[in-house]
Structure formats: C-alpha cells, structure tokens
mmCIF file as gemmi writes it, N, C-alpha and C atoms, coordinates in Angstrom:
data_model
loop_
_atom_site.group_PDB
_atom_site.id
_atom_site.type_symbol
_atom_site.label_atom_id
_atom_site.label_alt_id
_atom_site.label_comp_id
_atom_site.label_asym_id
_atom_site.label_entity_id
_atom_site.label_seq_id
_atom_site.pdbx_PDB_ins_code
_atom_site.Cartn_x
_atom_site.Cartn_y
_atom_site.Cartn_z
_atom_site.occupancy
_atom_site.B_iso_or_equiv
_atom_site.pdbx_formal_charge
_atom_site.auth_seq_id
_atom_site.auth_asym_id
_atom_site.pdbx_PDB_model_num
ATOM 1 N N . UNK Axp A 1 ? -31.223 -58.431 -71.927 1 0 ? 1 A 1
ATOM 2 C CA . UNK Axp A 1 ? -31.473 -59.857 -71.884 1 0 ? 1 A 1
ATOM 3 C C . UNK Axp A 1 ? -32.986 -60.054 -72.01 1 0 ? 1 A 1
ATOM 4 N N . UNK Axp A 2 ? -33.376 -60.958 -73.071 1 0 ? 2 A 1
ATOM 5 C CA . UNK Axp A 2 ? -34.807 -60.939 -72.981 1 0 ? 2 A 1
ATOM 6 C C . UNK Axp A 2 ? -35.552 -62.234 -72.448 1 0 ? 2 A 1
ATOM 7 N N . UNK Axp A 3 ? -36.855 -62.153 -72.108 1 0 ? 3 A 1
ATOM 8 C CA . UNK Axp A 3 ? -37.458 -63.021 -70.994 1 0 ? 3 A 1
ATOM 9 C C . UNK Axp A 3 ? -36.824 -64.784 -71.681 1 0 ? 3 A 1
ATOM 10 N N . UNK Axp A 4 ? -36.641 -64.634 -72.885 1 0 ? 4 A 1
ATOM 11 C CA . UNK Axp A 4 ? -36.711 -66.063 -73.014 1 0 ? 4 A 1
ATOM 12 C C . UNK Axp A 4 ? -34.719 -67.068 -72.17 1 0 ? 4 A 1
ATOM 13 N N . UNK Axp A 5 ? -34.347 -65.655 -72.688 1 0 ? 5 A 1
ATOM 14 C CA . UNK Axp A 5 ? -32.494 -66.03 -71.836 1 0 ? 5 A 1
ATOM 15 C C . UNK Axp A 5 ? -32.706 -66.105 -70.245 1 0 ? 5 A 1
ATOM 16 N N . UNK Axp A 6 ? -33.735 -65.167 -69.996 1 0 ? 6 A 1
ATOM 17 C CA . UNK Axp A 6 ? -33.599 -65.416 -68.496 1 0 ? 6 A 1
ATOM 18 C C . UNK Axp A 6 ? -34.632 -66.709 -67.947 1 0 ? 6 A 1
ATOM 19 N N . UNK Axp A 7 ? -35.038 -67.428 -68.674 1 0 ? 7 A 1
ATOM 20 C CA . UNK Axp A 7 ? -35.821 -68.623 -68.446 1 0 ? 7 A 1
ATOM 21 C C . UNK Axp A 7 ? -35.106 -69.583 -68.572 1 0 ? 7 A 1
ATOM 22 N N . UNK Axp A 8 ? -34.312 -69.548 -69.764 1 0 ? 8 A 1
ATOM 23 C CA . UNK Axp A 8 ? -33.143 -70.536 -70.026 1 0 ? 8 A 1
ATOM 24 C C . UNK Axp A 8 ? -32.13 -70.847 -68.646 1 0 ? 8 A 1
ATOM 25 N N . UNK Axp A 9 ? -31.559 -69.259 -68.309 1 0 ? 9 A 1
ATOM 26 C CA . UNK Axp A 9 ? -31.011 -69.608 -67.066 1 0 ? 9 A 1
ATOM 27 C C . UNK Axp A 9 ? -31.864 -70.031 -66.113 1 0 ? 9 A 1
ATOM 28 N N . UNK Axp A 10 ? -32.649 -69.924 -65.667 1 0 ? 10 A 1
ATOM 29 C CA . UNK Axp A 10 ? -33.494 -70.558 -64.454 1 0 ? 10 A 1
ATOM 30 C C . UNK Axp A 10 ? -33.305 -72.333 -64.381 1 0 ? 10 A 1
ATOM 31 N N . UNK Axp A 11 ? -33.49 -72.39 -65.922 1 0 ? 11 A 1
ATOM 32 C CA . UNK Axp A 11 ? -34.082 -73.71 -65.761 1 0 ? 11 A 1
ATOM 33 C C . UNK Axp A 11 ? -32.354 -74.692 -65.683 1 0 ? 11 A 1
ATOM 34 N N . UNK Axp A 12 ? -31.665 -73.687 -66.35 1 0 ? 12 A 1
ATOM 35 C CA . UNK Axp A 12 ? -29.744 -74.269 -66.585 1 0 ? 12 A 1
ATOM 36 C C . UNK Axp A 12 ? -29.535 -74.447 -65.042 1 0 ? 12 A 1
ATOM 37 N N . UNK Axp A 13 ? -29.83 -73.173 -63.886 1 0 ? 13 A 1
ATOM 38 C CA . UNK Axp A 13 ? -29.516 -73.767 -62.707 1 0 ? 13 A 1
ATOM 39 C C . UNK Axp A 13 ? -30.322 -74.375 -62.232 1 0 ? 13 A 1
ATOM 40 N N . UNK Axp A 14 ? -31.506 -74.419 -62.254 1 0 ? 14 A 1
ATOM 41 C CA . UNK Axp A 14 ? -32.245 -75.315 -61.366 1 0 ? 14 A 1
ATOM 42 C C . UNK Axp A 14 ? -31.919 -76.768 -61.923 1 0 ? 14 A 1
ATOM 43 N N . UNK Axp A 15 ? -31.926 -77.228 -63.056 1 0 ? 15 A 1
ATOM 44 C CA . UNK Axp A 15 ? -31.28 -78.418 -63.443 1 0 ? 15 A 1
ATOM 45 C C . UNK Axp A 15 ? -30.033 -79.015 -63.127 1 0 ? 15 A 1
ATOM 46 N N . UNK Axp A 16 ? -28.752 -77.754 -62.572 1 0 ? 16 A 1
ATOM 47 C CA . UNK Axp A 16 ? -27.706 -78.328 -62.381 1 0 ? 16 A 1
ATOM 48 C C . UNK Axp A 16 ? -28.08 -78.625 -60.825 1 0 ? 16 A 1
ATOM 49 N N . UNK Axp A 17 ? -28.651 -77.557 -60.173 1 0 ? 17 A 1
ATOM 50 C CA . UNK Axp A 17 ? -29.346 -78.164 -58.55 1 0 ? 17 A 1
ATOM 51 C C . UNK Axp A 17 ? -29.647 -79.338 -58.105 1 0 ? 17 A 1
ATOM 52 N N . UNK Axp A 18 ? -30.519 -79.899 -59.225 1 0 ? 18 A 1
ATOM 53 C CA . UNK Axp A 18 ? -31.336 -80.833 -58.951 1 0 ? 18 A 1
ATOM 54 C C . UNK Axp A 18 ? -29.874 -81.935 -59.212 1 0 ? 18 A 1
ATOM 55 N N . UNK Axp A 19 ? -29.716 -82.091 -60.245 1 0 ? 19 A 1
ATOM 56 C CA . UNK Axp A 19 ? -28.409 -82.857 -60.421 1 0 ? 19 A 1
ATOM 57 C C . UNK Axp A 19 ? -27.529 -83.421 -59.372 1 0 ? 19 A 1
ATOM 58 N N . UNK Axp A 20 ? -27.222 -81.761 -59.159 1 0 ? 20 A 1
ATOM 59 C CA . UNK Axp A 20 ? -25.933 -81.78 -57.468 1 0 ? 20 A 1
ATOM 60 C C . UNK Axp A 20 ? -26.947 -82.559 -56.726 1 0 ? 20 A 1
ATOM 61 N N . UNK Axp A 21 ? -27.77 -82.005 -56.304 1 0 ? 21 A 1
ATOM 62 C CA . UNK Axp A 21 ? -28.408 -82.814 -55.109 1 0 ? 21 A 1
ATOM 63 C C . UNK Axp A 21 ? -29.297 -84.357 -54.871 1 0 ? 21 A 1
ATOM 64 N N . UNK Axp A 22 ? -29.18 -84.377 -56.158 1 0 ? 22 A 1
ATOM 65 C CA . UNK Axp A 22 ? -30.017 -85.995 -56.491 1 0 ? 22 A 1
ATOM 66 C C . UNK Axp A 22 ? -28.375 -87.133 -56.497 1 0 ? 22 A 1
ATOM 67 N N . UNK Axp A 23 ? -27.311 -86.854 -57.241 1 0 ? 23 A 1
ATOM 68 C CA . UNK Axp A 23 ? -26.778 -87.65 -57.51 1 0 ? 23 A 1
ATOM 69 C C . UNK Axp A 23 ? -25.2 -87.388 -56.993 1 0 ? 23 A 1
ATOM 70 N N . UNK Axp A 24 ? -24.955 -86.724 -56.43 1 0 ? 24 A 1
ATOM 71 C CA . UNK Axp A 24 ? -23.821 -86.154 -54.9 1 0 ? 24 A 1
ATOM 72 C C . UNK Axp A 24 ? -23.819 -86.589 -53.834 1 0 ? 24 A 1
ATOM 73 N N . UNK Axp A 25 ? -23.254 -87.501 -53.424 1 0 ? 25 A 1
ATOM 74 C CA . UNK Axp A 25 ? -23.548 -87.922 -52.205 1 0 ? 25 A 1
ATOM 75 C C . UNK Axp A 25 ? -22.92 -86.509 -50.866 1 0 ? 25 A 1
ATOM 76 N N . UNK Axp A 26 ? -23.662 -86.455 -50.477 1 0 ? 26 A 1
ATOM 77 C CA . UNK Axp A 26 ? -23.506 -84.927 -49.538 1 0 ? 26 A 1
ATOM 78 C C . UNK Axp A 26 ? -24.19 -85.013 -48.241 1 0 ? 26 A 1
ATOM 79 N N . UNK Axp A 27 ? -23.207 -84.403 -47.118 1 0 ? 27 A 1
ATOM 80 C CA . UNK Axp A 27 ? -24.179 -84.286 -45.787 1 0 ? 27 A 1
ATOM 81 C C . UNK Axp A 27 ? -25.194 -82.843 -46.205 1 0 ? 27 A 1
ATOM 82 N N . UNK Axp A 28 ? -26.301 -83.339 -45.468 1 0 ? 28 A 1
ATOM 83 C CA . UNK Axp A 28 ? -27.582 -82.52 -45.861 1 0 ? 28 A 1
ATOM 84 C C . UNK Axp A 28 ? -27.357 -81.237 -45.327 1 0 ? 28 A 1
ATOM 85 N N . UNK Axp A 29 ? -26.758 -80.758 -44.467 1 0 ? 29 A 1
ATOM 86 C CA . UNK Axp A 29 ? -26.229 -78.959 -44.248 1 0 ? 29 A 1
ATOM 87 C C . UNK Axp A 29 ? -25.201 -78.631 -44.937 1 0 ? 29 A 1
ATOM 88 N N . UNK Axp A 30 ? -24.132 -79.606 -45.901 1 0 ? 30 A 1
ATOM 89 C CA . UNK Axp A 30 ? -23.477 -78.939 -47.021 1 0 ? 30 A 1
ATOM 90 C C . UNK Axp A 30 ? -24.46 -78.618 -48.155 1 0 ? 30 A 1
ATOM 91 N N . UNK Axp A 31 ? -25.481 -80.014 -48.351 1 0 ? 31 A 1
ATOM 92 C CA . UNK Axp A 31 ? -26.168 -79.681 -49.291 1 0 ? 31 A 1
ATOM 93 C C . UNK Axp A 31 ? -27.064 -78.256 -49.525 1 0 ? 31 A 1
ATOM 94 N N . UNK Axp A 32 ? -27.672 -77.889 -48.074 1 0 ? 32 A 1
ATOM 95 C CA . UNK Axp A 32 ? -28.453 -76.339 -47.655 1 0 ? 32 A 1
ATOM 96 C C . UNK Axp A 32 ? -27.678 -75.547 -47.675 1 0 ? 32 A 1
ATOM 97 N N . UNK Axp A 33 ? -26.25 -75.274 -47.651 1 0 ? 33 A 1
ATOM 98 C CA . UNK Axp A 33 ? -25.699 -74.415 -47.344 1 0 ? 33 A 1
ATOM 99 C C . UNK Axp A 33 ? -25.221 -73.931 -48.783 1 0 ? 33 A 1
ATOM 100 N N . UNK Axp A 34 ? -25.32 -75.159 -49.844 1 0 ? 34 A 1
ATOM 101 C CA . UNK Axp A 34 ? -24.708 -74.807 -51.361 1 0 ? 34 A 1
ATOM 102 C C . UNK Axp A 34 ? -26.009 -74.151 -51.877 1 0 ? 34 A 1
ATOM 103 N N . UNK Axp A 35 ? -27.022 -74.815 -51.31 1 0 ? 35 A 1
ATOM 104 C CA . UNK Axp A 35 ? -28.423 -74.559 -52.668 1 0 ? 35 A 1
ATOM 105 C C . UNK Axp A 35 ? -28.932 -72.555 -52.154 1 0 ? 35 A 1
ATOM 106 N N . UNK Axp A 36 ? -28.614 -72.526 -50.334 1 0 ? 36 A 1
ATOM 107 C CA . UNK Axp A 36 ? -28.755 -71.565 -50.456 1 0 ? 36 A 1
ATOM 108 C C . UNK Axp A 36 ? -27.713 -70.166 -50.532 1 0 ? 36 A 1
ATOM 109 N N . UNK Axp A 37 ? -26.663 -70.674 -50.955 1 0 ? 37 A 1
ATOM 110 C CA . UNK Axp A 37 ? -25.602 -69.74 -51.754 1 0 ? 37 A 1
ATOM 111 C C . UNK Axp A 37 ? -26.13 -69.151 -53.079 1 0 ? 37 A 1
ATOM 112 N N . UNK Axp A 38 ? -26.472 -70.724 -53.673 1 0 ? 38 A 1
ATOM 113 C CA . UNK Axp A 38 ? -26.781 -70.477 -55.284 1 0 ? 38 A 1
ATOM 114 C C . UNK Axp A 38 ? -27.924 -69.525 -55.207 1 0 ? 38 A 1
ATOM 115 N N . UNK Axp A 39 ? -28.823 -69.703 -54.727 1 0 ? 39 A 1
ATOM 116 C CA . UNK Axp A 39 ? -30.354 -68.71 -54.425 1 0 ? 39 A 1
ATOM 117 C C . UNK Axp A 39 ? -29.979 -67.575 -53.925 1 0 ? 39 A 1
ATOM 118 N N . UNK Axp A 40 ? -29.21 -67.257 -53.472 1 0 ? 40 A 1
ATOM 119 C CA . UNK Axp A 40 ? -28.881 -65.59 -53.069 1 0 ? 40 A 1
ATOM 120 C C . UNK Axp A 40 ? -27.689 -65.45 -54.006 1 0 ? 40 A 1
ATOM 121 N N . UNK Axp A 41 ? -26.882 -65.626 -54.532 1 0 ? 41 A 1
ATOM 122 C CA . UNK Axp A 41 ? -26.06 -65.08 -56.36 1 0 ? 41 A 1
ATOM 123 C C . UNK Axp A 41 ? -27.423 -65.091 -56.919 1 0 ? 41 A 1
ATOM 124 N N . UNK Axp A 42 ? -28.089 -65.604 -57.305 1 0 ? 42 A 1
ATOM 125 C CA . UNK Axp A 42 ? -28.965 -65.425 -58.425 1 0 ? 42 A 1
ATOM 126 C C . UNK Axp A 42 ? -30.379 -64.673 -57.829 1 0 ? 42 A 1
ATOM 127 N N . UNK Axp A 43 ? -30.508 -64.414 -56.323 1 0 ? 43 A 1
ATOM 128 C CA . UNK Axp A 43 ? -30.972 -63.338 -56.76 1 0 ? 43 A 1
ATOM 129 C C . UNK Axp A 43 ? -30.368 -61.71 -56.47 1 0 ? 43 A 1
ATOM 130 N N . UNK Axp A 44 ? -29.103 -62 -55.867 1 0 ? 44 A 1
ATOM 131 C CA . UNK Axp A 44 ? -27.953 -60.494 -56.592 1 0 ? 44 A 1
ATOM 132 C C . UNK Axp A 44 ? -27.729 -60.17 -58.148 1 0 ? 44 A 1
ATOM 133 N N . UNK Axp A 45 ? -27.925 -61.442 -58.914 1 0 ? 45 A 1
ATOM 134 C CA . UNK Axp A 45 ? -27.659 -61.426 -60.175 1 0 ? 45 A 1
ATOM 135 C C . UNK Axp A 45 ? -28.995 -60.459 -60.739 1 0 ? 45 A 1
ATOM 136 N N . UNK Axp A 46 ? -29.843 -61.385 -60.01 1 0 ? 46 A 1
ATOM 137 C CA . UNK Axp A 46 ? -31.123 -60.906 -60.922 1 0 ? 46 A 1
ATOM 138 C C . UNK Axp A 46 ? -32.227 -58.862 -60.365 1 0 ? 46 A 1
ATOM 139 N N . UNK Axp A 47 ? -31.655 -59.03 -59.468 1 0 ? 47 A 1
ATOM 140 C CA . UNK Axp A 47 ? -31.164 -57.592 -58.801 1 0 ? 47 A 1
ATOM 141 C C . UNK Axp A 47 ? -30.267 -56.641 -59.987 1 0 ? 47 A 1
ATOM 142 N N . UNK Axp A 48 ? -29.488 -56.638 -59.911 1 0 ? 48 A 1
ATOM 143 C CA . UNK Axp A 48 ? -28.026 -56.452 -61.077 1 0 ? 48 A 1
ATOM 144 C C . UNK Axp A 48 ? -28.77 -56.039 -62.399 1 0 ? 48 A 1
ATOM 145 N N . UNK Axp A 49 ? -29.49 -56.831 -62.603 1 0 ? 49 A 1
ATOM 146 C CA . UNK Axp A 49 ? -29.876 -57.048 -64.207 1 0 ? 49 A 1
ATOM 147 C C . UNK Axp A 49 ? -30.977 -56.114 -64.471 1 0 ? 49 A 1
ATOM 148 N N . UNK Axp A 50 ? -32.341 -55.841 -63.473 1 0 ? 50 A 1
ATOM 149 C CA . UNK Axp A 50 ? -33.052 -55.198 -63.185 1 0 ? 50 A 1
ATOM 150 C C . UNK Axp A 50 ? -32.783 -53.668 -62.664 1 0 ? 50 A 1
ATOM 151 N N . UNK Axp A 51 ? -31.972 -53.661 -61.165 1 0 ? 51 A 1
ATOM 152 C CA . UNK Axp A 51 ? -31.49 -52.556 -60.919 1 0 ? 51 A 1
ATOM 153 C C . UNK Axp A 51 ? -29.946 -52.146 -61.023 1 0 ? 51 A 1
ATOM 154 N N . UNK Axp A 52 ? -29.468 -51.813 -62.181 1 0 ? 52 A 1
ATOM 155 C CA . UNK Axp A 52 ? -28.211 -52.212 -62.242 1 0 ? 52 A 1
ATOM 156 C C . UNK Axp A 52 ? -27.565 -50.847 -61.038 1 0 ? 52 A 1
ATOM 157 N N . UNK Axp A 53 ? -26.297 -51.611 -60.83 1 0 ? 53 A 1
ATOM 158 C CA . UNK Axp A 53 ? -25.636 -50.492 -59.864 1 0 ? 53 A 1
ATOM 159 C C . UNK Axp A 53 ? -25.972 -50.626 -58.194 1 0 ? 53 A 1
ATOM 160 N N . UNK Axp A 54 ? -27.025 -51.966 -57.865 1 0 ? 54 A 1
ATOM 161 C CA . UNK Axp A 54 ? -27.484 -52.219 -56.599 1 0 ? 54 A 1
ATOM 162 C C . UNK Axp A 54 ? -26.525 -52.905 -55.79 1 0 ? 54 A 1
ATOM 163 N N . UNK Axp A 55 ? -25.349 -53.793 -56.454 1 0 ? 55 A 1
ATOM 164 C CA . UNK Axp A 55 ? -24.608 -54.293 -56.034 1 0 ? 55 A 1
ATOM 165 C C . UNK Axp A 55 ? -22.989 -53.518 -55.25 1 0 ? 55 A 1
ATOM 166 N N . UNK Axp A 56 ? -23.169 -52.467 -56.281 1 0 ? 56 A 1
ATOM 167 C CA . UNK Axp A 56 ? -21.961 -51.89 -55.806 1 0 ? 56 A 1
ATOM 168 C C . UNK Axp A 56 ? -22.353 -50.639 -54.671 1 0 ? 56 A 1
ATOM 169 N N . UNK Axp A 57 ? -23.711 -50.482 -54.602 1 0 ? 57 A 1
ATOM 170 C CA . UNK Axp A 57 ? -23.435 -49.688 -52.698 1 0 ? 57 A 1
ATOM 171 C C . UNK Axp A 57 ? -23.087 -50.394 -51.767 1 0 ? 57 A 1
ATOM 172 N N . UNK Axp A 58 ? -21.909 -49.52 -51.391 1 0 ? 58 A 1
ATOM 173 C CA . UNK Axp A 58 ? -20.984 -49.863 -50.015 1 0 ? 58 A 1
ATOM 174 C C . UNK Axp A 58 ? -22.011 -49.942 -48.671 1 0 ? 58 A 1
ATOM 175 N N . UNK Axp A 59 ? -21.877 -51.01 -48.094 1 0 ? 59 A 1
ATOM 176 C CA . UNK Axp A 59 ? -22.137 -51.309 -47.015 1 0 ? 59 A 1
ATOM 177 C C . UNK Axp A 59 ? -21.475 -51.037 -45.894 1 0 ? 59 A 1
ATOM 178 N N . UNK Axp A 60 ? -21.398 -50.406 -45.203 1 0 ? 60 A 1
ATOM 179 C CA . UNK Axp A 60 ? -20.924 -50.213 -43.643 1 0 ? 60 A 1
ATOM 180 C C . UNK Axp A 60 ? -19.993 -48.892 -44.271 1 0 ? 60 A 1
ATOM 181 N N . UNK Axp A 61 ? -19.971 -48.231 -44.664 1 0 ? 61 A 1
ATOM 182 C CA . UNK Axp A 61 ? -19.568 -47 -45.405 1 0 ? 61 A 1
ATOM 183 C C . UNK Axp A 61 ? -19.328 -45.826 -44.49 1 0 ? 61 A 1
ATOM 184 N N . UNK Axp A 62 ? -18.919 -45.08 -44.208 1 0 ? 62 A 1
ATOM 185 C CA . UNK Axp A 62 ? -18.752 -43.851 -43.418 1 0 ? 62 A 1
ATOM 186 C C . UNK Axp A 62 ? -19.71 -42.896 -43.711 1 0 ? 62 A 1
ATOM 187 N N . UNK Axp A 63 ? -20.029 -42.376 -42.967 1 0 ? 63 A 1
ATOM 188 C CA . UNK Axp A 63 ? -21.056 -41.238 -42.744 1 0 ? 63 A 1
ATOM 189 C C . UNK Axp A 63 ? -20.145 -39.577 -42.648 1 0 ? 63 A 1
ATOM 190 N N . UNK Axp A 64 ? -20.475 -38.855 -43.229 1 0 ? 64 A 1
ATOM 191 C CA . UNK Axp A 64 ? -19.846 -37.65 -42.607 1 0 ? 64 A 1
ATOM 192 C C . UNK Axp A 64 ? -18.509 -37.579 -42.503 1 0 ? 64 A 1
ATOM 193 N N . UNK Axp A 65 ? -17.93 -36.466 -41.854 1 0 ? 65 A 1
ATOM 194 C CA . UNK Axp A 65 ? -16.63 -36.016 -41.65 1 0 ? 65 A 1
ATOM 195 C C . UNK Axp A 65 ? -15.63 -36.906 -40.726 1 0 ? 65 A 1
C-alpha cells in the first residue's frame, strides 16, 4: 500500500468521524466510546500493515508443559 492510499484512508475515516459526530444526535460517552473503538482498529490495522503477523500473537497463551 503506498503512502498516498494510506492518506486517503485517514482522511475517508476521519471524515466519516467527523460526520458521525457533528450530525448524530448521540449521548457524549456513546459518542467516546465509538470514536475510541475506531482509533484502536485503525491503529491494529495500521500495526498489521507495518508489522504484519502482530495481530495474531495469542494473548494469555500457555507457557510450558
């Protein structure tokens, strides 16, 4: 993906953000609770894209025998 696709997306979600949150009528901790969903996918996404394979180490995983 080259820098100019990943600018495109930035600006595709931050535009739909602004959208949701300008013209949604929403209580303001649904509204925090969506914007900061979207901000942690995108930056797992952007993790992913960079380090691919970061997503799929298991968390809470077994140790040993």
């Amino acid at each position: 993906m080259d820098l100019l696709h990943l600018i495109l997306v930035f600006v595709v979600i931050g535009l739909a953000l602004y959208l949701v949150n300008r013209f949604i009528p929403m209580d303001p901790a649904v509204k925090t609770v969506m914007n900061v969903a979207i901000i942690i996918i995108l930056v797992i996404w952007l993790l992913e894209l960079f380090l691919p394979g970061i997503a799929t180490v298991p968390i809470g995983a077994r140790r040993g025998p």
